[in-house]
Backbone as a ProteinNet text record, in pm:
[ID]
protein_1_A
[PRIMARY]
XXXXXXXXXXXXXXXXXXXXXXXXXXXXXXXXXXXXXXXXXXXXXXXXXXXXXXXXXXXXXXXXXXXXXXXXXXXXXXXXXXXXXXXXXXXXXXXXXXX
[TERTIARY]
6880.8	6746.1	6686.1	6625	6521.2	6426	6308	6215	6127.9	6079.9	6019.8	5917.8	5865.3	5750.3	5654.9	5497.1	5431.6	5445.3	5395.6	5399.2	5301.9	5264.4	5181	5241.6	5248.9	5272.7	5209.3	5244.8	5164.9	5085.8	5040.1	4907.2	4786.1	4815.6	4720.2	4723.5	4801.9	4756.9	4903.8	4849.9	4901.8	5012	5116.4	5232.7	5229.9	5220	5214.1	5363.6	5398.2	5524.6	5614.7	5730.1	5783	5908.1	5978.9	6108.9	6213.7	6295.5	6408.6	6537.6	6649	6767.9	6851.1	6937.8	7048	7165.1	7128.5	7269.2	7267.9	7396.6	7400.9	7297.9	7281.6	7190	7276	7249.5	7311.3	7307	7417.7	7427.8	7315.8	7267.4	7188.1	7243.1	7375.4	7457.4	7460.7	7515.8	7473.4	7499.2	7446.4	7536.5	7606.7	7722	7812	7842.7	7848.2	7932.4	8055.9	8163.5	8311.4	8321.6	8290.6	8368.9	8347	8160	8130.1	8173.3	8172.5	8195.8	8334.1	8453.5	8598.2	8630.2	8541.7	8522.1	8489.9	8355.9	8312.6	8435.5	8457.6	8590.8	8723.6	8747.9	8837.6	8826.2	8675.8	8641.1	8654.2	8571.6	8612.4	8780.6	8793.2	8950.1	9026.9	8996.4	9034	8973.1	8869.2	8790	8825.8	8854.4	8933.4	9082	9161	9275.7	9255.1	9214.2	9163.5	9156.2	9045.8	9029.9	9100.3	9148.5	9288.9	9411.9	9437.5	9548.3	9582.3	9686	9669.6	9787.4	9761.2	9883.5	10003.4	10082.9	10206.5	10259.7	10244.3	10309.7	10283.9	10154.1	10120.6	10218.5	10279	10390.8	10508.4	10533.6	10657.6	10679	10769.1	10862.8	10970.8	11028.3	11112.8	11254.9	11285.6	11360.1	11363.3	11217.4	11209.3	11195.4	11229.2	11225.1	11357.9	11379.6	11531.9	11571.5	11441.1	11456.9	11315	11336.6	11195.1	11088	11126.3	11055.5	10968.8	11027.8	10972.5	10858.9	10894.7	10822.4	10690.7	10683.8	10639.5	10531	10537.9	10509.4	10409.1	10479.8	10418.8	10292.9	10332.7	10213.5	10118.9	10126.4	10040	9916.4	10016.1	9919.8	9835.5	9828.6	9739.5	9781.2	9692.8	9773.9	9688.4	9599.4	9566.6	9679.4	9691.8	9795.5	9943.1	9968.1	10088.7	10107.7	10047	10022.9	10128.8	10229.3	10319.8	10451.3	10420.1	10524.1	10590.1	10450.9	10439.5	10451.9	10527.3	10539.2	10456.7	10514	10443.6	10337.3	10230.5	10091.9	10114.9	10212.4	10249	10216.2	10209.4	10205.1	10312.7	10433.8	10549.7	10603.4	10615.8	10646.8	10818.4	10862.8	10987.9	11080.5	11091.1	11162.5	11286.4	11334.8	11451	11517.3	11446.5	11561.5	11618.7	11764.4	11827.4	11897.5	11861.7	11903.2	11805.8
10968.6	10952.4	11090.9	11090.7	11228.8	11188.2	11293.8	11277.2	11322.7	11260.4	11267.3	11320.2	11451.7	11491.8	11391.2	11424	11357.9	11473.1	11351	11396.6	11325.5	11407.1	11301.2	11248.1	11181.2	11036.7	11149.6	11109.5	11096.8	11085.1	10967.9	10896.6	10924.1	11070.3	11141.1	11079.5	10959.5	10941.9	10979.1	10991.9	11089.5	10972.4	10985.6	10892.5	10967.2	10925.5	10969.1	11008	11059.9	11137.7	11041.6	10996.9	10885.1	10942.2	10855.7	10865.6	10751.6	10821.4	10760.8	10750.4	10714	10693.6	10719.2	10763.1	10856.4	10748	10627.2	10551	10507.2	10441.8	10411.6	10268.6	10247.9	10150.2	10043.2	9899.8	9803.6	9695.5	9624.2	9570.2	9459	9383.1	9251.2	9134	9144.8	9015.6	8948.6	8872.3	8770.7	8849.6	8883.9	8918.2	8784.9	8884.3	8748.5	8821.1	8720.5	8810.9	8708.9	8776.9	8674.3	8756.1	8835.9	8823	8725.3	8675.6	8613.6	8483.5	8423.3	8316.9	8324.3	8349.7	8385.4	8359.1	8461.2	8473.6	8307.2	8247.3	8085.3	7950.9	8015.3	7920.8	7910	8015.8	8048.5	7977.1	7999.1	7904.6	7727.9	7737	7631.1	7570.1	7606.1	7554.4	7595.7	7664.4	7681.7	7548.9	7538.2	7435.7	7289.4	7260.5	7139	7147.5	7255.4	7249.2	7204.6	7263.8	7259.8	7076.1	7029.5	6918.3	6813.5	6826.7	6721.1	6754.9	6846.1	6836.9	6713.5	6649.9	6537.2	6569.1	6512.9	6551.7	6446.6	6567.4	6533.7	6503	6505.6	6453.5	6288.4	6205.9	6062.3	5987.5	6044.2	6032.6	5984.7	6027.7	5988.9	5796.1	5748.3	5687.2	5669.2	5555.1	5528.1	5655.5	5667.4	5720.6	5904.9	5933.2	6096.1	6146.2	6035.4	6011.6	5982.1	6066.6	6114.4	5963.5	5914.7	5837.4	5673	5576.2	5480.8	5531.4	5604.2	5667.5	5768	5871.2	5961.3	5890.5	5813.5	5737.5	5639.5	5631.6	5512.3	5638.5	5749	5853	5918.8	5931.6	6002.7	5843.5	5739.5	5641.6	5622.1	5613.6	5647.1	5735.3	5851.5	5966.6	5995	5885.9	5850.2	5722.7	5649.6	5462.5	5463.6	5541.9	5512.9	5576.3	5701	5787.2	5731.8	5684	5666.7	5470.4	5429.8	5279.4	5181.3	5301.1	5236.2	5241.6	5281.6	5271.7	5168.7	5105.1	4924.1	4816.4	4786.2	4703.8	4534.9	4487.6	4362.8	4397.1	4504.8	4486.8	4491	4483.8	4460.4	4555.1	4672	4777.3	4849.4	4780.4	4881.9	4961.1	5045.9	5102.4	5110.2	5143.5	5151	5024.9	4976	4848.8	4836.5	4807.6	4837.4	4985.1	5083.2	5191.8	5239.9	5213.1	5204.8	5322.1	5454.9	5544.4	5633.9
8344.5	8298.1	8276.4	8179.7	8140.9	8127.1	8093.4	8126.3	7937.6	7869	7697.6	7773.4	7697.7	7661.2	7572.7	7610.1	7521.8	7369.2	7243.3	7130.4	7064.3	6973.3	6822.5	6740	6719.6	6590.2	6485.6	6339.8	6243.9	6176.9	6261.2	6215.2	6311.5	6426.2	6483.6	6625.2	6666.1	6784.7	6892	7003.4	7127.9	7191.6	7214.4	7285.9	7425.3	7548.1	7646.9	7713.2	7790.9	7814.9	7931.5	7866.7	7983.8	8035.1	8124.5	8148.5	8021.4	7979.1	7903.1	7942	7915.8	7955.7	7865	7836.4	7746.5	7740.4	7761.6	7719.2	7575.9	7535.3	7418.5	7361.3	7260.2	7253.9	7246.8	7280.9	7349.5	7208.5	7190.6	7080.3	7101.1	7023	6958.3	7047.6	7080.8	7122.8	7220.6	7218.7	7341	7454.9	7596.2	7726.1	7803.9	7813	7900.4	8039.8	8137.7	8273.6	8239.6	8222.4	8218.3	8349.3	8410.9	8539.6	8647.1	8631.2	8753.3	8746.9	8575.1	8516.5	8583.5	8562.6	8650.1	8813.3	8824.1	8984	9014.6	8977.7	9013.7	8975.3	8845	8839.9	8927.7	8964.7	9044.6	9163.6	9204.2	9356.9	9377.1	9214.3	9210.8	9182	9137.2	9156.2	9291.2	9351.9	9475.5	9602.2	9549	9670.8	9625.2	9488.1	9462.9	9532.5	9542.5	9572.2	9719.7	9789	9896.2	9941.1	9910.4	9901	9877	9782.4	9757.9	9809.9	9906	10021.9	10062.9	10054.5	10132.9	10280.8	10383.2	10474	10501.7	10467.3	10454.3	10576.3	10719	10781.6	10781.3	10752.6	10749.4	10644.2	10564.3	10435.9	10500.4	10673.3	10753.6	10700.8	10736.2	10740.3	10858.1	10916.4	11010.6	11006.1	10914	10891	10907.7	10915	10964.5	11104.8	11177.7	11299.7	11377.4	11502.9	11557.7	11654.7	11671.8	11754.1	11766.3	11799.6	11823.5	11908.1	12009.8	12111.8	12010.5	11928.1	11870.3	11774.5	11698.6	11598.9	11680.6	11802.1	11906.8	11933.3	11972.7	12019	11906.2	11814.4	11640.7	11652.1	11621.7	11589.3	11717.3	11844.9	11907.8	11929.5	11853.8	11844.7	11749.3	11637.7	11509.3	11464.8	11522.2	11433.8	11341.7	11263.5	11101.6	11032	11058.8	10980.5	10984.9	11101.6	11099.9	11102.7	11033	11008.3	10977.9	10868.8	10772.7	10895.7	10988	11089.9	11139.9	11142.8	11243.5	11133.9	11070.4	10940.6	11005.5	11133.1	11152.7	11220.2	11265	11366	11467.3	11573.1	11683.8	11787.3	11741.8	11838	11863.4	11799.4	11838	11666.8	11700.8	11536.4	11590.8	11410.8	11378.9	11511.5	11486.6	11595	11556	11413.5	11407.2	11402.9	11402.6	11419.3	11572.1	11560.2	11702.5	11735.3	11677.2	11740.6	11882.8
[MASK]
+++++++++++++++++++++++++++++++++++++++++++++++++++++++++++++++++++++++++++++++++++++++++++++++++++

């Protein structure tokens, strides 16, 4: 920033003396921030990812399980998540697997 002296116009009258700025003059055009625009998209797609995680251990099956005890054990410890365990309601999950 510098500092304009006052001057006369032409037409006799006095312009008083300001501070100015030495940058280039700035086009007509639209301003955009593409960075912040970027930056927000980014979040957002990050906080959807986020969100639609689903967990993969409730995905189990009789079969990812070493043993009935283990699977008896796994559904105890979440009977929403682990639901598909107990095929008849009973309370006992995986029943036929006999290892």
């Amino acid at each position: 920033m510098s500092y304009r002296r006052g001057y006369y116009k032409k037409d006799g009258t006095y312009v008083q003396g300001h501070f100015v700025t030495k940058s280039p003059k700035k086009s007509k055009g639209r301003k955009t921030k593409k960075g912040c625009f970027g930056f927000a998209m980014l979040m957002v797609i990050i906080l959807i990812t986020i969100s639609c995680e689903n967990d993969s251990d409730c995905d189990s099956n009789c079969s990812d399980f070493s043993s009935q005890a283990a699977a008896q054990s796994a559904f105890e410890s979440n009977r929403s998540c682990y639901s598909n365990l107990d095929r008849d309601n009973d309370g006992i999950a995986c029943e036929n697997n006999n290892n």
